[in-house]
C-alpha positions in Angstrom: -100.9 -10.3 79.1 -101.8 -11.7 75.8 -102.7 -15.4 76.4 -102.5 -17.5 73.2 -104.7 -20.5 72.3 -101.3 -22.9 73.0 -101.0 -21.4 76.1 -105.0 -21.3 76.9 -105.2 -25.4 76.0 -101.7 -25.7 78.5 -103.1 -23.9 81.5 -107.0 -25.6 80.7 -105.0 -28.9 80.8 -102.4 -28.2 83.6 -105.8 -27.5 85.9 -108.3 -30.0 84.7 -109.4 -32.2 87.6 -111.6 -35.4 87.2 -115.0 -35.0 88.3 -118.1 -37.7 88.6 -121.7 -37.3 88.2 -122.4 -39.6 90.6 -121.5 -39.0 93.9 -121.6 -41.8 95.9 -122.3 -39.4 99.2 -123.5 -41.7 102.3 -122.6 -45.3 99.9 -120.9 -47.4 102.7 -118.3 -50.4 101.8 -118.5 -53.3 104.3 -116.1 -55.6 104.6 -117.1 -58.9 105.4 -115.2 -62.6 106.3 -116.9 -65.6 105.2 -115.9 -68.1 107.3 -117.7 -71.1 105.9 -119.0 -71.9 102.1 -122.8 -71.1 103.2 -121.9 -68.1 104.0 -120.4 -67.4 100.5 -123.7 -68.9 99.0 -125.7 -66.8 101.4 -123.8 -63.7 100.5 -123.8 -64.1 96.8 -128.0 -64.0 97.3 -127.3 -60.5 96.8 -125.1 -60.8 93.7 -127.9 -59.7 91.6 -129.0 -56.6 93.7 -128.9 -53.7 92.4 -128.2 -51.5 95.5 -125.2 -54.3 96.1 -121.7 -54.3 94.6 -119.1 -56.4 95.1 -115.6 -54.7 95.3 -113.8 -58.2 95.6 -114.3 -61.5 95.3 -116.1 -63.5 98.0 -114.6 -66.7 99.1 -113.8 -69.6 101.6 -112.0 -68.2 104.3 -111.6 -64.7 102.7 -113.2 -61.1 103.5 -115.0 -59.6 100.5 -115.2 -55.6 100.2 -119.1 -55.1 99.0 -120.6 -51.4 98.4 -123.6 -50.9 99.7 -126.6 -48.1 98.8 -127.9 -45.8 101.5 -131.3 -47.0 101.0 -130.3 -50.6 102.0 -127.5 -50.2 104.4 -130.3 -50.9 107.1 -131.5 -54.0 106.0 -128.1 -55.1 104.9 -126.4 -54.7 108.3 -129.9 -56.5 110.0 -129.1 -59.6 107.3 -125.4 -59.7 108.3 -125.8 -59.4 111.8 -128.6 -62.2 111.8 -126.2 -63.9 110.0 -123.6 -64.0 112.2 -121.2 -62.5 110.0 -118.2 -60.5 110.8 -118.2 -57.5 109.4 -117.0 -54.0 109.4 -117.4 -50.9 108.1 -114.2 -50.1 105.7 -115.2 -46.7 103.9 -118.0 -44.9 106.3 -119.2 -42.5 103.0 -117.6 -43.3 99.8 -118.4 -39.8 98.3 -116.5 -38.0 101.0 -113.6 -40.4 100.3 -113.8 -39.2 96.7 -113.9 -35.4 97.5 -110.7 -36.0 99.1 -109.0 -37.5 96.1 -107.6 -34.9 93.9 -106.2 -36.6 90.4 -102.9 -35.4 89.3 -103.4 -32.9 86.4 -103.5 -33.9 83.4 -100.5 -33.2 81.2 -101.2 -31.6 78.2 -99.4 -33.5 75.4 -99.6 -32.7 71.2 -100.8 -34.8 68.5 -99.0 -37.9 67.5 -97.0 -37.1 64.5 -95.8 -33.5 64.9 -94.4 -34.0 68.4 -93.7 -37.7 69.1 -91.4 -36.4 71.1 -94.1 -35.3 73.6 -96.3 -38.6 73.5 -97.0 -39.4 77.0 -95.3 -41.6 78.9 -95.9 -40.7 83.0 -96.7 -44.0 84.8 -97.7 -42.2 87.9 -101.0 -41.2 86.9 -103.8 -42.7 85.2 -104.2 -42.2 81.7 -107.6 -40.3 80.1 -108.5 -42.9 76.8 -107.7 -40.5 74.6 -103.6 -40.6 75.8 -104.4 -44.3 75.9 -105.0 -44.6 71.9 -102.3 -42.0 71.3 -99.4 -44.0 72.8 -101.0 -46.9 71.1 -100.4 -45.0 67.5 -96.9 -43.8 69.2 -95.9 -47.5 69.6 -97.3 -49.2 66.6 -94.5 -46.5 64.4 -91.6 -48.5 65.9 -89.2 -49.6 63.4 -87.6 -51.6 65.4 -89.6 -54.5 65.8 -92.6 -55.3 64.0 -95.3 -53.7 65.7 -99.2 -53.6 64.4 -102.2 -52.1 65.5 -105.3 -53.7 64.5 -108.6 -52.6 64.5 -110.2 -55.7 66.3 -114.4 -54.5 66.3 -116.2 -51.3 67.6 -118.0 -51.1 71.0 -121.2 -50.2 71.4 -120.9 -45.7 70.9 -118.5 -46.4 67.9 -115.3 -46.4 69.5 -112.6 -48.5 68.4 -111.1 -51.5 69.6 -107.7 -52.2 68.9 -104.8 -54.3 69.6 -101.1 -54.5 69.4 -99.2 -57.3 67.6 -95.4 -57.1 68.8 -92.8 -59.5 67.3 -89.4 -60.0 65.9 -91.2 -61.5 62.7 -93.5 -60.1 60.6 -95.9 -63.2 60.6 -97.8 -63.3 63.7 -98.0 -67.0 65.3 -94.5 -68.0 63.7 -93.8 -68.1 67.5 -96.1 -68.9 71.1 -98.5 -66.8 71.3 -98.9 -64.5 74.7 -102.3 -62.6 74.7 -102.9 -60.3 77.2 -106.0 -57.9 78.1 -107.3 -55.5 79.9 -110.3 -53.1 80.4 -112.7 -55.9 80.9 -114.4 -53.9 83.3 -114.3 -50.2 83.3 -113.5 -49.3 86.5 -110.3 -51.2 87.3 -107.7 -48.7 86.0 -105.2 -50.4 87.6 -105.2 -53.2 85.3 -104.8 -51.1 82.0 -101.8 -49.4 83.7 -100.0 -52.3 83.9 -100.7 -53.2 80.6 -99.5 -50.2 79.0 -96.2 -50.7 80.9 -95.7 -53.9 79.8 -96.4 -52.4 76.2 -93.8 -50.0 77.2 -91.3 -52.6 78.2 -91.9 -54.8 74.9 -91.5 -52.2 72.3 -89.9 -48.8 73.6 -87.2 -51.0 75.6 -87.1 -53.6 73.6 -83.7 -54.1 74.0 -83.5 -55.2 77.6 -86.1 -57.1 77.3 -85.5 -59.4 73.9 -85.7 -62.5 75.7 -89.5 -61.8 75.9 -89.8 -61.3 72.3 -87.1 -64.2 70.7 -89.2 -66.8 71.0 -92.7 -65.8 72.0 -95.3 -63.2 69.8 -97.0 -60.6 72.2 -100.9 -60.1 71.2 -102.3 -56.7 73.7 -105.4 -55.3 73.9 -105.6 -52.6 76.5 -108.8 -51.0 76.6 -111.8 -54.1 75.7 -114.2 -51.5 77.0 -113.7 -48.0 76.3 -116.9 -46.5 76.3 -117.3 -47.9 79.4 -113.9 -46.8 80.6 -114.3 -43.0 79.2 -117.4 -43.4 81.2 -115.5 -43.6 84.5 -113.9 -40.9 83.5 -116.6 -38.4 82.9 -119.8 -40.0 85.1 -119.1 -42.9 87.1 -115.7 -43.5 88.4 -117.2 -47.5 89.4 -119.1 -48.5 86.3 -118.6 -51.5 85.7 -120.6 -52.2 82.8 -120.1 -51.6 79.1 -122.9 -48.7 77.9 -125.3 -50.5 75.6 -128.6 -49.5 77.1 -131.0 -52.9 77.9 -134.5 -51.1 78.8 -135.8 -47.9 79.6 -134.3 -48.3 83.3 -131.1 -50.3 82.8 -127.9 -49.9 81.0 -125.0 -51.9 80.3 -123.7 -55.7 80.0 -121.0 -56.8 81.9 -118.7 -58.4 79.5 -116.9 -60.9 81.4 -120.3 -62.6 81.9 -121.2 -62.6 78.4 -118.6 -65.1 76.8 -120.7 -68.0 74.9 -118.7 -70.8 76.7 -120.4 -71.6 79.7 -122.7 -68.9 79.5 -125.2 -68.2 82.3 -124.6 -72.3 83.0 -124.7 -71.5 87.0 -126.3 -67.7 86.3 -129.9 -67.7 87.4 -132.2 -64.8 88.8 -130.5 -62.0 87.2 -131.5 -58.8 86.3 -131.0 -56.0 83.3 -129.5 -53.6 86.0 -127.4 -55.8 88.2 -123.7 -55.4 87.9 -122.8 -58.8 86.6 -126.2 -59.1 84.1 -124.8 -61.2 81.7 -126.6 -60.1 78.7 -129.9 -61.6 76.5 -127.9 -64.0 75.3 -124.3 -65.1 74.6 -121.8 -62.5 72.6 -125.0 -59.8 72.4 -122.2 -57.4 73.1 -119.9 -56.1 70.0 -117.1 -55.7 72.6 -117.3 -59.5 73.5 -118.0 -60.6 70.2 -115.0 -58.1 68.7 -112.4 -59.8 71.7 -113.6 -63.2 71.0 -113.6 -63.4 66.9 -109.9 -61.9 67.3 -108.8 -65.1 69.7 -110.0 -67.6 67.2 -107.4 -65.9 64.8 -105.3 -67.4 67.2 -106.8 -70.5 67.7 -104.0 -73.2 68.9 -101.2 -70.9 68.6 -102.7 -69.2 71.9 -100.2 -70.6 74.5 -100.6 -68.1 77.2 -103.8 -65.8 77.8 -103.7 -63.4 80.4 -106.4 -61.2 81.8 -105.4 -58.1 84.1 -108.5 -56.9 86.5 -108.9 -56.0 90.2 -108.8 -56.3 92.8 -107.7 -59.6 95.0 -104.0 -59.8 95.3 -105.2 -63.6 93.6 -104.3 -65.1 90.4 -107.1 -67.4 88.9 -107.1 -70.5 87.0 -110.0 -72.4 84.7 -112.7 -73.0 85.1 -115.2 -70.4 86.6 -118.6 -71.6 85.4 -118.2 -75.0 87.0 -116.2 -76.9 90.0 -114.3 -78.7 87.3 -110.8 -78.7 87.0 -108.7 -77.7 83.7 -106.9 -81.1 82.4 -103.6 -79.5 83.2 -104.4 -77.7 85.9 -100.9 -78.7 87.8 -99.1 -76.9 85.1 -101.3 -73.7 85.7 -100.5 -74.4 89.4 -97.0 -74.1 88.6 -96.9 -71.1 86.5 -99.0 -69.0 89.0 -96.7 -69.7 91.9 -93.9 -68.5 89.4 -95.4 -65.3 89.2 -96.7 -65.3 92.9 -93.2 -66.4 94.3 -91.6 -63.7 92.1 -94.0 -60.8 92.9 -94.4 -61.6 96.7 -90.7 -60.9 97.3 -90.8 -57.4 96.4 -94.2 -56.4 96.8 -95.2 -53.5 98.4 -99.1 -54.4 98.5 -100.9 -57.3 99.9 -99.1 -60.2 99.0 -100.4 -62.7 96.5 -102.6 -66.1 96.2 -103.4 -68.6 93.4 -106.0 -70.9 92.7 -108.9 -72.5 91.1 -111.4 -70.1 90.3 -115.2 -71.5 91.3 -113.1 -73.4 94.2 -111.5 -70.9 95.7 -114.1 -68.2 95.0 -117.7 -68.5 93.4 -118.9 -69.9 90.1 -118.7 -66.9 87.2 -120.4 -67.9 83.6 -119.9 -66.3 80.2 -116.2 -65.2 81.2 -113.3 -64.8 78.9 -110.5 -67.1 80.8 -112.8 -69.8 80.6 -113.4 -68.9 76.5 -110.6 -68.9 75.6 -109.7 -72.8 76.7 -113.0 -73.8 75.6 -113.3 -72.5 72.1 -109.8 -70.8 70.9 -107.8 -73.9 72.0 -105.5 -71.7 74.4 -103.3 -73.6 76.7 -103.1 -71.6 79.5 -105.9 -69.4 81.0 -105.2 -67.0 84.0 -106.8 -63.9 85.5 -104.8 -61.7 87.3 -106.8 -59.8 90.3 -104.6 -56.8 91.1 -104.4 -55.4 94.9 -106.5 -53.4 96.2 -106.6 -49.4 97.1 -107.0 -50.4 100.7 -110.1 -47.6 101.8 -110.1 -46.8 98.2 -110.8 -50.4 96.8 -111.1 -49.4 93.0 -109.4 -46.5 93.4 -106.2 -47.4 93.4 -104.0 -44.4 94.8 -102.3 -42.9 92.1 -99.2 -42.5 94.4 -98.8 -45.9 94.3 -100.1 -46.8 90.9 -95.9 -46.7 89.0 -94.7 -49.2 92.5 -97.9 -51.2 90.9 -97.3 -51.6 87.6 -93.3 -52.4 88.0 -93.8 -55.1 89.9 -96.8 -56.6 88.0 -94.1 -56.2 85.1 -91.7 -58.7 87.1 -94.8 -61.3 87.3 -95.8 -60.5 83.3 -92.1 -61.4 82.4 -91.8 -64.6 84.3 -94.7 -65.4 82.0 -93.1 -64.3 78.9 -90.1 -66.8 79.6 -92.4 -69.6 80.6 -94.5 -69.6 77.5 -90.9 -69.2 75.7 -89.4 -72.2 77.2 -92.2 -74.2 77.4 -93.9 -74.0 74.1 
């Protein structure tokens, strides 16, 4: 049988399956209920470990998901026990559990512009970055709405970073502004799912969905970290981190630490390797500094900014790097209860939360919810912490990942007709 190149790339493509470098074989995830606020202080002693990762947040009377190295599992489980912590072991060894996983295959899938007809568009599986930009270029040919891609800065290996501008005008800002990202941090693929189905929604099915689009402007950018996402891809499926190497030892910066406002105003004791190092000093990064300078294009047009990572089941309001309260923090009350009222009652996950962020969880510096109040003027400032993957934490099942992003979808649009009602 003669096998042509076509078919060659189809079957290479049809059988690709992702594969790490790192293997996470004997890595342990604990789960672990703090049932007082000293022992969230005490727990967060570790924040800056190294051989500790945090899956989820730690707070008041919630259990936190932590990974923990093989080399300190010992004298982790001696520290919890004297502690008096309860705890329990939620993934025995995280590299078996990802031996188990098998991807779905990849769908081969031609160049924008000769096929379009072919763009990708399967919400069931994640999405290599490479598919990611194509739909991008797929979306921003619409001529049926005025969609843009810009070029917003270029991350640390030279890749771009872009954003959509969707609106029924051709001036952005004629209109509330709803700006929306995702990709913070590399590893939480669920979060730049649901943003690509909202993209999806906006522009591709436009039509059902005009009341998002007659009286608010939609400002995406799905991917704020792509070298540190294609890096999950190929390496690491949990880097966190973007890929800008710090010393001979350590690489990467983790961008929603390295925000100007507030940064490192609570952040002491950390180091160039830990997984929330918040960089030498503020906007060092050229992804933070790229998704900053494109808010204050914005500045007091920015009614709504939203910012999808994972994983809670929690919706977050300013501010982080303190215990202070936003000025309006009742109306931010009331639009995360909108969404959290209208998610929980089809939700097939863990049901949602809201609250204040350094209340209900820990204090966080340098991050973009509380930059974008600070210094672009934005109204409203929420995080949206995704459900889990159960025994998979990050690893959100793919099975699961299209009920996921639907019924984020419902809580995006309840935003979409706040900010269009109230603005």
């Amino acid at each position: 049988m003669c096998l042509t190149l076509r078919n060659l790339l189809i079957f290479l493509a049809f059988n690709f399956v992702a594969c790490f470098e790192k293997s996470y074989e004997n890595f342990k995830v604990y789960s672990v209920f703090c049932g007082t606020t000293q022992d969230v202080k005490t727990l967060l002693s570790f924040e800056h470990n190294p051989m500790i990762d945090f899956w989820s947040l730690p707070g008041f009377q919630k259990t936190t998901s932590i990974l923990v190295d093989p080399e300190f599992q010992e004298e982790f489980e001696n520290f919890l026990t004297y502690g008096k912590f309860n705890y329990e072991i939620l993934i025995e060894n995280v590299g078996k559990t990802m031996k188990s996983r098998t991807y779905n295959k990849l769908k081969f899938h031609f160049p924008i512009g000769n096929f379009t007809n072919t763009v990708n568009r399967d919400f069931s599986r994640y999405w290599t970055l490479t598919e990611i930009e194509d739909y991008v270029n797929f979306l921003s040919q619409s001529t049926s709405l005025y969609v843009r891609k810009v070029i917003i800065g270029k991350s640390y290996e030279e890749r771009d970073i872009y954003a959509l501008t969707i609106s029924l005008d051709e001036t952005v800002g004629n209109q509330p502004i709803l700006f929306i990202d995702s990709g913070i941090h590399a590893r939480e693929w669920a979060g730049h799912m649901s943003v690509l189905y909202l993209l999806y929604q906006l522009v591709e099915n436009y039509s059902e969905n005009l009341e998002l689009l007659e009286n608010v402007d939609w400002v995406v950018v799905p991917v704020v970290n792509p070298d540190g996402y294609e890096y999950t891809f190929t390496n690491d499926r949990f880097w966190r981190k973007n890929r800008r190497p710090i010393d001979e030892n350590c690489v990467g910066v983790d961008i929603n630490r390295n925000f100007r406002y507030g940064w490192k105003a609570a952040d002491n004791g950390t180091t160039p390797c830990s997984f929330t190092y918040p960089g030498p000093s503020p906007h060092s990064e050229p992804e933070t500094k790229a998704l900053a300078d494109f808010m204050l294009q914005f500045r007091y047009k920015l009614k709504l900014y939203v910012s999808m990572h994972s994983y809670a089941s929690f919706l977050l309001y300013p501010f982080s790097f303190d215990f202070i309260y936003i000025s309006n923090w009742k109306q931010h009350q009331e639009l995360c209860k909108i969404y959290v009222d209208t998610v929980n009652q089809i939700t097939k996950f863990e049901p949602y939360t809201f609250g204040h962020s350094a209340s209900e969880f820990y204090l966080a510096t340098g991050v973009s919810d509380d930059h974008v109040i600070g210094e672009a003027g934005a109204r409203l400032s929420i995080v949206i912490e995704l459900p889990g993957g159960g025994t998979r934490g990050f690893d959100f099942p793919e099975e699961n990942i299209e009920d996921l992003i639907k019924e984020t979808f419902v809580g995006l649009r309840q935003f979409g007709i706040y900010v269009g009602n109230n603005f």
